[in-house]
C-alpha positions, 0 to 999 in steps of 0.5 A: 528565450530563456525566461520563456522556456523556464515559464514553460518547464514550470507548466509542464511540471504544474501539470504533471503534478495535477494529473499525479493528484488525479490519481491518487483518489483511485486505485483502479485506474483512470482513461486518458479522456478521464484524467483530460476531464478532471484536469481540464486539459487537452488528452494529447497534452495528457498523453505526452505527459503520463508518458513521461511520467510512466518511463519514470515509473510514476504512473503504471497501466492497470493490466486489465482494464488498460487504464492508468494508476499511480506506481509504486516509485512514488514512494521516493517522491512521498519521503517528507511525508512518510518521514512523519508517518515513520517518525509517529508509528515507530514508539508504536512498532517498538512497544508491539515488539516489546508486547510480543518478542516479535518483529514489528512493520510499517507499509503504505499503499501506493498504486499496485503494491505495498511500500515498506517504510519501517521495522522494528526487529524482533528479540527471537534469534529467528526473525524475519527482514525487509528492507525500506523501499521494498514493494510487496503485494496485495493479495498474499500478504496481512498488510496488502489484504488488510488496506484492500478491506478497507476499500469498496468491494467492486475497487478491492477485487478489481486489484486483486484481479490484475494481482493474479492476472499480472502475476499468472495467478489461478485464484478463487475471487469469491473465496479471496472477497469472504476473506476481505469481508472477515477482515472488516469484521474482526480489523485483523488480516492473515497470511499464512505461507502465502507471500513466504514459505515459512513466514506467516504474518497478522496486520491491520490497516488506518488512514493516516492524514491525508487519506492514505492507507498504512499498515502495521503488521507482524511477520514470524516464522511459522514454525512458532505462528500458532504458540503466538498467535493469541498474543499478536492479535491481542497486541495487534487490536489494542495498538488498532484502537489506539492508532485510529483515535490518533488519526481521527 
């Protein structure tokens, strides 16, 4: 009995781990019969399972569109990989701190949201803090608008919607797709007193690996923003350039 309920225990977690790869090709959500196709399995014995997974906080539903995504509690799950990730981008974030006197960040798309993996403080007496784990969003912040460019339109502004719609956010969607379209011509995203009063921030997006879409961007007050800005995008498109050949 035991060894039986051991071999089923160890299926029940091959399959959670199959539905959970599932997911991650996409960032608009997927149906139960969908998931069911992909995995090959029964959508009751989907359904028993993303249930599980969602009382976790692993899987979320999409607000619109009522299907499911990965959440943002995987991060926990991803810290052997993250570990890497950190490890490579730290020299980098120290030597954009360096370049610019500025705190430096490091974040990683995960579901809805944008995961905070790393900092570098800055050497101003006002700087800006954040903390590993903290979930940011996507659409009034340089990092999560930076990784929404580097998706297709139609995957992009299906996100954004369910942003605003989650959030109780009146917003302009062509004005917000015009700002995704200037990010992927100049590689650079802004935001300006969005997330923040006061705090106003320059990022850019790369792939790492595995596919997955990371972040690096700037974060200052916005009381000195302008007198820096110049300074930051420069730094910002160098390390861009020099971070893509690495993953490449």
């Amino acid at each position: 009995m035991a060894d039986k309920n051991e071999r089923s225990g160890v299926q029940v977690i091959t399959r959670a781990a199959a539905i959970l790869r599932s997911l991650k090709g996409t960032q608009s959500g997927m149906s139960l019969g969908q998931i069911a196709d992909r995995v090959d399995l029964p959508r009751s014995t989907v359904q028993r399972i993303t249930s599980a997974l969602a009382e976790e906080g692993f899987v979320v539903t999409d607000a619109k569109g009522g299907g499911l995504r990965l959440g943002p509690k995987l991060s926990a799950l991803a810290g052997a990989t993250q570990y890497n990730i950190v490890e490579h981008c730290r020299l980098l974030l120290t030597e954009l701190t360096q370049k610019t006197g500025e705190t430096t960040d490091l974040a990683v798309m995960r579901g809805i949201g944008m995961v905070f993996l790393d900092q570098v403080p800055g050497t101003h007496r006002l700087t800006t803090v954040s903390h590993v784990g903290e979930v940011f969003p996507l659409t009034t912040t340089a990092n999560g608008k930076a990784c929404l460019a580097a998706l297709p339109d139609q995957e992009a502004m299906k996100l954004a919607a369910n942003e605003w719609e989650r959030c109780g956010v009146s917003a302009d969607p062509a004005a917000f797709k015009s700002e995704l379209t200037a990010i992927r011509t100049t590689g650079l995203a802004y935001d300006i007193d969005e997330h923040s009063s006061g705090v106003s921030a320059i990022g850019f997006t790369f792939k790492d690996w595995g596919g997955d879409l990371h972040a690096i961007s700037i974060p200052v007050p916005s009381s000195r923003f302008q007198r820096q800005k110049e300074l930051i995008e420069a730094a910002l498109l160098e390390t861009s350039a020099s971070i893509q050949d690495t993953f490449v």
